[in-house]
Structure formats: C-alpha cells, structure tokens
C-alpha positions in Angstrom: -163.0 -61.0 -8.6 -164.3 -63.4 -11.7 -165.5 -61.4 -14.7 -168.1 -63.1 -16.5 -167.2 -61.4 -19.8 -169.2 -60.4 -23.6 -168.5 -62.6 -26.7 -168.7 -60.8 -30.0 -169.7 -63.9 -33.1 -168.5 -61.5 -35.7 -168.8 -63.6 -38.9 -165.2 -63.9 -39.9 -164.6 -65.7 -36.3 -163.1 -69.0 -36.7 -166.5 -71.8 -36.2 -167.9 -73.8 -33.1 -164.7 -75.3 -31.4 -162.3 -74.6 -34.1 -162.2 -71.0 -32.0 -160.2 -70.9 -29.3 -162.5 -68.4 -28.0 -165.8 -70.9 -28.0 -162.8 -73.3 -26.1 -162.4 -71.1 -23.4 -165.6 -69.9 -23.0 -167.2 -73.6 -23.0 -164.1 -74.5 -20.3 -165.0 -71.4 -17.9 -168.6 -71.9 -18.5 -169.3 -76.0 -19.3 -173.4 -75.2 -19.6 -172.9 -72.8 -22.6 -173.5 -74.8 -25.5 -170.8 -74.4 -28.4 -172.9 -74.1 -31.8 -170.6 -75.7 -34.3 -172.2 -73.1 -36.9 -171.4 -70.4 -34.9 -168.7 -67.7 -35.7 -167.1 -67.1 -32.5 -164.9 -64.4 -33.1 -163.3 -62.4 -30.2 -164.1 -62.3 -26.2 -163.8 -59.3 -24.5 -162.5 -58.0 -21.5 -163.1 -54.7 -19.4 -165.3 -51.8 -19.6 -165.8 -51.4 -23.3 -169.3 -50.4 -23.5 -170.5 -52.4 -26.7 -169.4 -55.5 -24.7 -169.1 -54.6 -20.8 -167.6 -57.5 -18.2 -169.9 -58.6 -15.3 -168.2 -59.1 -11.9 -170.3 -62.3 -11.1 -170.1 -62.8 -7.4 -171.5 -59.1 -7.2 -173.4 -59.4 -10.1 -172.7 -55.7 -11.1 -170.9 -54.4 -14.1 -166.9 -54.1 -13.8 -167.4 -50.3 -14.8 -170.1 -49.3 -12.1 -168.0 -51.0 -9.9 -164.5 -49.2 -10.4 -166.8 -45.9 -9.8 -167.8 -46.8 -6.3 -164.2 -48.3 -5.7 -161.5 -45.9 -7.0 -158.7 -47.9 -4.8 -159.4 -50.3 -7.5 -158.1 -48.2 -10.4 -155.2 -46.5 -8.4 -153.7 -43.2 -7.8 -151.3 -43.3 -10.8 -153.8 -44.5 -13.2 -156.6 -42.1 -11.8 -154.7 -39.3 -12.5 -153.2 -40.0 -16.3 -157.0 -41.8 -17.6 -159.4 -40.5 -14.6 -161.9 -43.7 -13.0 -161.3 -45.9 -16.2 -159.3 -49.1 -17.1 -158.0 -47.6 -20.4 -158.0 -50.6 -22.1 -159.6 -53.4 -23.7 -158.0 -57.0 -23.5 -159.1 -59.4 -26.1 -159.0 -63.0 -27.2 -159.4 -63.2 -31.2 -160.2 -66.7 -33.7 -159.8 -65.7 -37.2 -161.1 -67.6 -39.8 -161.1 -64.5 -42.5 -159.1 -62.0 -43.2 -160.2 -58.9 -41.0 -160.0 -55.6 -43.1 -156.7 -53.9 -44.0 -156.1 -50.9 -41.6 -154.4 -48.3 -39.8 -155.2 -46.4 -36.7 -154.3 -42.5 -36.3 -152.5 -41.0 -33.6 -154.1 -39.4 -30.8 -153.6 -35.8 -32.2 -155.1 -37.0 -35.7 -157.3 -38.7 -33.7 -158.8 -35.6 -32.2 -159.0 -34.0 -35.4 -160.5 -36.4 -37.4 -163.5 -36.6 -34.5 -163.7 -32.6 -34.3 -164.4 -32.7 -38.2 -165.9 -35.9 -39.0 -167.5 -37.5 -35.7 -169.8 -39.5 -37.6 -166.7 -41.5 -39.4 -164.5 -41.1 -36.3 -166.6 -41.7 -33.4 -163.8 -41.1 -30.2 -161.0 -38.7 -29.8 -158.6 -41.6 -28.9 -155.7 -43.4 -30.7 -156.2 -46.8 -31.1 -152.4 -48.9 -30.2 -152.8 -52.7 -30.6 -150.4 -55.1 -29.4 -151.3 -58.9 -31.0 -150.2 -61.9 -29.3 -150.1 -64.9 -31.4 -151.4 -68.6 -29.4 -151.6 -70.4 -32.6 -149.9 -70.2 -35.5 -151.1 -66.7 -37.1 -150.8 -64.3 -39.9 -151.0 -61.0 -40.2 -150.5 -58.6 -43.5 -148.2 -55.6 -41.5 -146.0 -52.3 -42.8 -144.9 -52.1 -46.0 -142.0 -54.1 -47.5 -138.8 -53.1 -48.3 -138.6 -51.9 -51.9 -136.5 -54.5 -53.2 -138.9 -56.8 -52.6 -142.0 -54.2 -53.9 -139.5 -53.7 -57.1 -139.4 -57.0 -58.0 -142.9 -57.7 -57.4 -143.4 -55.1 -59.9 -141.2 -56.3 -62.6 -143.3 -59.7 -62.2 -147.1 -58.6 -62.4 -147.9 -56.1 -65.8 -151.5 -56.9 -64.2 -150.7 -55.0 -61.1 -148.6 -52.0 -62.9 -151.5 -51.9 -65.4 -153.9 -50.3 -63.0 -151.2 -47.8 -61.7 -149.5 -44.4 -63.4 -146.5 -45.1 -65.5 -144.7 -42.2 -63.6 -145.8 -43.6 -59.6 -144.2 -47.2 -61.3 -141.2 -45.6 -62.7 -140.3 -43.7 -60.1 -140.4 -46.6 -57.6 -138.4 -48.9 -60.1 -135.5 -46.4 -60.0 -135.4 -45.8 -56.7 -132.0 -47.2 -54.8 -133.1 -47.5 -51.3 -131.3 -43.8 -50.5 -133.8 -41.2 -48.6 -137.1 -41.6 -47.6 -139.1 -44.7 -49.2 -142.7 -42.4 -48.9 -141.5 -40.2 -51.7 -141.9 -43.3 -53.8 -144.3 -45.5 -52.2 -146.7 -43.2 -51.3 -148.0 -41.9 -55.2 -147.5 -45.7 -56.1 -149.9 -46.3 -53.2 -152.5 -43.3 -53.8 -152.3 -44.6 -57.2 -153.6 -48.2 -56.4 -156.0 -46.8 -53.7 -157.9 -44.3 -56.5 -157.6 -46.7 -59.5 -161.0 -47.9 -61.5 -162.2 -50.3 -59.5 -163.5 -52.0 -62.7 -159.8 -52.1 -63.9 -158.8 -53.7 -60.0 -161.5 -56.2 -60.5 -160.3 -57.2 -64.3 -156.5 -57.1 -63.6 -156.6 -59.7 -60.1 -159.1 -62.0 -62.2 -156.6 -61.8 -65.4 -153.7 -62.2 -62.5 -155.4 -65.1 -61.2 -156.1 -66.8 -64.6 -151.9 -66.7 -65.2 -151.1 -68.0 -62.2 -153.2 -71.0 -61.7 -151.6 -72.3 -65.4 -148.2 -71.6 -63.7 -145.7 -74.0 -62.2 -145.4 -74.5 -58.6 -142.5 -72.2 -58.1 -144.0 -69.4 -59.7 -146.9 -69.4 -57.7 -145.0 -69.6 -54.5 -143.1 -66.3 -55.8 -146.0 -64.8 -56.4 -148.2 -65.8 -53.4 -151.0 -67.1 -55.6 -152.4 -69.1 -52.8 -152.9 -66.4 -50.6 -154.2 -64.3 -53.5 -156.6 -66.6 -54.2 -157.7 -67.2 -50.3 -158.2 -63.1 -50.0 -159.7 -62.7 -53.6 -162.1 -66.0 -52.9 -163.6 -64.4 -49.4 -163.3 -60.5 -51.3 -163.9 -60.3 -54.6 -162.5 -57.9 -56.7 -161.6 -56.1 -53.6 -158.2 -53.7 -54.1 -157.1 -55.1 -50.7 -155.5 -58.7 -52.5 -153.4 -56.2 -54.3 -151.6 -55.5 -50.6 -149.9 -58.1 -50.4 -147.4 -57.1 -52.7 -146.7 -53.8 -51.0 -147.2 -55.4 -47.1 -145.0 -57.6 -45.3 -146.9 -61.3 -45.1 -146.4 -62.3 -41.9 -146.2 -66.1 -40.0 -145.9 -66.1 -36.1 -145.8 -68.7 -33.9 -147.1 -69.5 -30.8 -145.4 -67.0 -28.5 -144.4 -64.3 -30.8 -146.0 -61.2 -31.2 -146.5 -57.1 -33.2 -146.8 -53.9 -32.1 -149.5 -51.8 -34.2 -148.5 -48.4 -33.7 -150.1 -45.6 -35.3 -150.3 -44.8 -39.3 -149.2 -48.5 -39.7 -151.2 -50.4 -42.2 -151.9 -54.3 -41.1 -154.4 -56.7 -41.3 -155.1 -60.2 -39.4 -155.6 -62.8 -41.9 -155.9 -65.8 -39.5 -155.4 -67.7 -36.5 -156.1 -67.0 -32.8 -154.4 -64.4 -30.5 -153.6 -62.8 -27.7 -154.5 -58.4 -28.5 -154.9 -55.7 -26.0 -155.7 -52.0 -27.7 -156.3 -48.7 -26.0 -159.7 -48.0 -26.0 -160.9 -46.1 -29.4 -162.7 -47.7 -32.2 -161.2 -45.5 -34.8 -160.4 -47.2 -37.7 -158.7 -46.4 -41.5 -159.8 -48.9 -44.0 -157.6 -49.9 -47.3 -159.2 -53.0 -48.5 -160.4 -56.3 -47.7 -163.9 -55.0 -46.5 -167.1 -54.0 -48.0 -166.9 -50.9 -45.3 -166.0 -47.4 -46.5 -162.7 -46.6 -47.4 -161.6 -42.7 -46.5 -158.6 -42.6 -49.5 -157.8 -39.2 -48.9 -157.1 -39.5 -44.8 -155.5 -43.2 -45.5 -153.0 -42.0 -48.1 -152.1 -39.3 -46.0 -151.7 -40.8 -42.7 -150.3 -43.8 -43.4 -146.3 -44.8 -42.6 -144.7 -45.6 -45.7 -141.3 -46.6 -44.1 -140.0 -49.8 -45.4 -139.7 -52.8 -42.6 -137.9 -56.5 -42.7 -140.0 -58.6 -41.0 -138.0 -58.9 -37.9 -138.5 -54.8 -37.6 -141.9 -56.1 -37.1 -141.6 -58.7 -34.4 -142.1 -56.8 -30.5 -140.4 -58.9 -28.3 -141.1 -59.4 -24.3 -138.8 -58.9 -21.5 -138.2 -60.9 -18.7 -139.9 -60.4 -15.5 -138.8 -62.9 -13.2 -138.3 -66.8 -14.0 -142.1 -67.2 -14.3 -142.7 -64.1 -16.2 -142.2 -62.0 -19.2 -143.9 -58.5 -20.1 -144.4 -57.1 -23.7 -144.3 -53.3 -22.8 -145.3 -50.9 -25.6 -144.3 -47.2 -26.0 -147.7 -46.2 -24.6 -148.9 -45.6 -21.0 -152.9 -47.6 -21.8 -151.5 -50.8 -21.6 -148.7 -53.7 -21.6 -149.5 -57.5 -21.6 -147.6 -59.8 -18.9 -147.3 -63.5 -19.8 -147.5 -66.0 -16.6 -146.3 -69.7 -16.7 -146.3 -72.4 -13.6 -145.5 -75.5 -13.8 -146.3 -78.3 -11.2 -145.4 -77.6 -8.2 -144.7 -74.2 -8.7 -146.4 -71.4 -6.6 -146.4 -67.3 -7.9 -147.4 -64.0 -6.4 -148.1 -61.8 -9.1 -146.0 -58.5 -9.1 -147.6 -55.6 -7.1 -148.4 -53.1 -9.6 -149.7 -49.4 -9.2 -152.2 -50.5 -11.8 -155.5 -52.3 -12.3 -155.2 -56.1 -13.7 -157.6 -58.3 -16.3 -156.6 -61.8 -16.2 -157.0 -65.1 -17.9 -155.8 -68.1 -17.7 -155.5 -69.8 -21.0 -154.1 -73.0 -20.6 -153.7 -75.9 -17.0 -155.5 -75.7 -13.9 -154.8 -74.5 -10.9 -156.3 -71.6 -8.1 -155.9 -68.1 -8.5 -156.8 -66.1 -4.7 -156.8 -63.0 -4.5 -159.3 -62.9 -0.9 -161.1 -66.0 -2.0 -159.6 -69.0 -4.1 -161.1 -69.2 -7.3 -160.6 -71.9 -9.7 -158.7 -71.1 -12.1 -159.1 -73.3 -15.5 -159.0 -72.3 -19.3 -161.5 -69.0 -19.6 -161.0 -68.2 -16.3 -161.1 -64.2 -16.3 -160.2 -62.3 -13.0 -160.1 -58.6 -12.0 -157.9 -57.7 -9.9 -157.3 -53.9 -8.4 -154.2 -51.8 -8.1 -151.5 -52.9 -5.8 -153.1 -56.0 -4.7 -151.0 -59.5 -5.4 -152.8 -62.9 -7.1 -151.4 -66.2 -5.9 -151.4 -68.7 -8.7 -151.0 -72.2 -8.0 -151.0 -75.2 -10.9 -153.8 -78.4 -9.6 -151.2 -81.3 -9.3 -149.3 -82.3 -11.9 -151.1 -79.5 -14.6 -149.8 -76.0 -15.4 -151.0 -72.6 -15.1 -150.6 -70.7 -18.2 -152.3 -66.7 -17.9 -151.6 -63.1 -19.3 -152.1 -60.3 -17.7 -153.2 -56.7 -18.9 -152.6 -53.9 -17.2 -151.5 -50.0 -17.6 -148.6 -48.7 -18.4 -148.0 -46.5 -15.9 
C-alpha cells in the first residue's frame, strides 16, 4: 500500500533541492512544486500524530487503518506495543545544526512525565538510530579525556568560565575509574556558568583564533566554532565541541543514540528511525529551554573513540543488511538490486515502512506499484514485497520495521 506521507519545513532543513527530502518528495510526487526558499527539513513516515501518513489508494489515514486491520500489525507486535507501529521512520536535510541533546530512558521517561508533563509530554524513551546518505556530521558522546585535557591546556577562554577545582581535577585525572567523577562537575560547571561570561569568553576565543595560523585553527576547530557560534550566538552549546566527539560519516555508515547520550546533527542528510516519544533534554545550540538540573544528571559521561560510536549492520542475505539496535521499537533494513536482479523481501512477524531512495523499479505486494525515488509503501506483518530494478537502473530502499 503507497503512503502518501507529511513533510515537516522546520527552518534549519537544508533549502529547495539542496534537501534530499524536497528530491524525493518532488520524484514520488512530480506536481509538487519545490520552492527553492523553502526549508525542507525532514519527511515523515507512520502514525505519528503531528504528521500522520495517508494510505492513498484508500485515502484513509495509516493509523485508522491498522485499527480496522490488526493482521496488519501482527501477533507479536500486538502484544509487546498493542494496535501501534511503535515507530517513526524519517528522512532528515540539515542545513543547521539541530540542538545538542539527550533522550532519557524509559523509566526516567516515566518519571519525568509523572512530575513534569508539561516539559515531558509522553512516558516513552526516545532511541534514534541515524543513517547517514550523504556525507554527515554529528556532535555524539563525550571524548576521551586525553583529548578533553588537552583541549583544556589550549583554551584559558574556555577554563575561564569553569571552577578552578572541576578543571583541576579533570587535568590530573589518568584515565583509571570512572571518567563521570571528572567530567561530570566540569560539565555542571559549563552548563551553570554566567552566560554573560559564555558569550564574552567564545567572542574573545574567536578573536584569537581568526589571527592564528592555519594549523592552529585546525587544532582548535575554529571553523566549526565559527559555523555553530555564526547560526547561535553566544550559545554555551559551541563550547561542546570540546567535550563531544565531532563526527564525519559517509554515505553508508551510521550511530546508535541510546539513552543519556548527548549528540547533536550538525549537517547533512540521513537515514533516522526513533521510537516514538518526543522527549527531549537540551544542552545548547537552541533558543529552547534547557532543564540543567535533569541534563547534568542524566547524562552518560563515559568517554568514547569515535569508532565506539559507529553501529554497524549485519548481513542479511547478498542483497541485504540490517542495523538492529538493542531495542524491540525498531531496526532499519537496507535493500540493494541491481539490474537484473529480482528480491522477495524477508517475511517478518512485523509491520514494514518502506522507501525507495535511489533507481527505479516495481515494488508488488498484491498490485505493482512503481517504485521510483520517494516511493513510500506499507506493508503488513508476514506479508513479502517483490522488488524488481526498471532495466538497466537499480533499486536502492530501507526498510523499518520492529524489533520483535
């Protein structure tokens, strides 16, 4: 069944046809006029109900649908998430740095909504898994404390703003035991500093480094600094990237955001599929509220190399590889025909979202349906989608389903 499915043109989406979400939405729909002054920021896919799919040959919504249809949704899932899909599969064209964040666990989740359901509007966690299509980064965990240390040691505007003791403490430290007993006070202390003092130190920071050589920018990562301070201000978020691992992925590659684990999306276009919660802890890089007090508390102040940080797929079949989290809401399959080729999609005990994202081809499920970039299809528990590449194209799609 072809989902006809919501775009969001939040205004740090990438603009016009620079988005690979305008692309595919322009390819599956060619009427839709592309505004080349348009943010177009993520597409959405599923149940969600700020931006609910429409199955278009029935013109009814996917979520009144599965209600009247629970074959569609499947024992297994029906009886861990009840008549839901219990998760929400995303396309996302980043132009600006999206706020630094961290997402609670589902027990913190269910307190933080019991006692502050204004802030915390669900009693869900919020798991994100981000595939990267072009080349993306991404601000994720914190560093290992060499690399903190001697970013230390290099910025007297950065330790100016933060106790002598949190500083001290962290410079001493020898990598033995836990690195929260040292990062976390060094954190709290950036997180509750003056925020005249954070906007005076990054402008005095900023004033150094654009006098210094080429090599000493790179080592301090004055053109990011200036790219995040540029689009916020005086924000205490450009100070993160000194404590956060800076990350680059390619095509292909992608991160796991578990819970308590700060990150941020700083550009690019991607592949993300989240359980379905909107709660979110902000630390910077937004004019939003920040909740210090839950944020220092919650957060995971484990130190991580960056290829901690990569999540890797496993291998399916020879057209086929599956990233599959630790949770049971979701896990993304990637699907890849070449000419000539011809695929059944695994039975799975689960509901499906598709889309293609790159070739042409026909995807049937009981009718063929073309299949071309921004193609989206629903397809229900234990039922099988034949794929088949248009002559001498391709089929690239990824699948979302549960984890179950």
């Amino acid at each position: 069944m072809e989902l006809q499915c919501k775009v969001q043109n939040y205004e740090w989406g990438k603009l016009g046809l620079d988005s690979t979400v305008a692309k595919l939405l322009s390819s599956a729909n060619p009427d839709i006029a592309i505004d080349p002054m348009k943010p177009y920021a993520e597409l959405w896919m599923g149940t969600h109900p700020n931006g609910p799919s429409l199955i278009i040959d029935r013109d009814v919504l996917l979520s009144e649908y599965i209600k009247d249809n629970l074959d569609a949704i499947g024992p297994a899932v029906r009886k861990k998430f009840g008549v839901a899909v219990p998760f929400l599969f995303k396309i996302l064209s980043i132009r600006k740095a999206l706020s630094i964040q961290a997402h609670p666990n589902k027990e913190h989740a269910e307190e933080l909504h019991k006692n502050f359901p204004d802030m915390y509007k669900d009693p869900n966690h919020k798991p994100e898994l981000a595939i990267a299509l072009t080349p993306f980064e991404a601000l994720c965990g914190f560093r290992p404390l060499s690399e903190i240390q001697g970013y230390l040691k290099n910025l007297p505007e950065l330790t100016s703003i933060l106790s002598k003791d949190s500083v001290d403490n962290l410079l001493a430290y020898q990598e033995q035991g836990e690195s929260g007993t040292v990062l976390k006070p060094l954190f709290q202390a950036l997180m509750t500093s003056d925020k005249g003092a954070i906007t005076k130190s990054l402008q005095s920071l900023l004033d150094r480094l654009e006098k210094a050589d080429v090599t000493t920018q790179s080592t301090l990562l004055y053109p990011l600094l200036r790219r995040l301070h540029s689009d916020f201000p005086g924000d205490v978020g450009c100070w993160s990237l000194y404590f956060m691992n800076y990350m680059q992925l390619s095509p292909g590659q992608a991160i796991f955001l578990k819970p308590n684990l700060p990150h941020a999306y700083l550009s690019g276009d991607c592949v993300e599929c989240m359980a379905c919660s909107d709660n979110v802890v902000r630390a910077g890089l937004t004019p939003k509220h920040i909740d210090v007090a839950t944020l220092v508390d919650m957060l995971d102040y484990s130190s991580y190399a960056l290829d901690q940080l990569l999540f890797n797929p496993q291998l399916e079949d020879a057209n086929s590889c599956i990233w599959r989290p630790p949770v049971s809401d979701f896990a993304v399959v990637k699907i890849r025909l070449e000419s000539g080729d011809t695929y059944n999609t695994q039975n799975r005990p689960s509901p499906s979202l598709l889309i293609v994202t790159s070739g042409s081809g026909e995807a049937c499920d009981t009718e063929p349906i073309p299949a071309r970039p921004g193609t989206v299809i629903f397809l229900k528990a234990s039922r099988q989608l034949t794929l088949k590449p248009t002559g001498d194209s391709h089929l690239e799609v990824y699948q979302a389903i549960c984890n179950v």
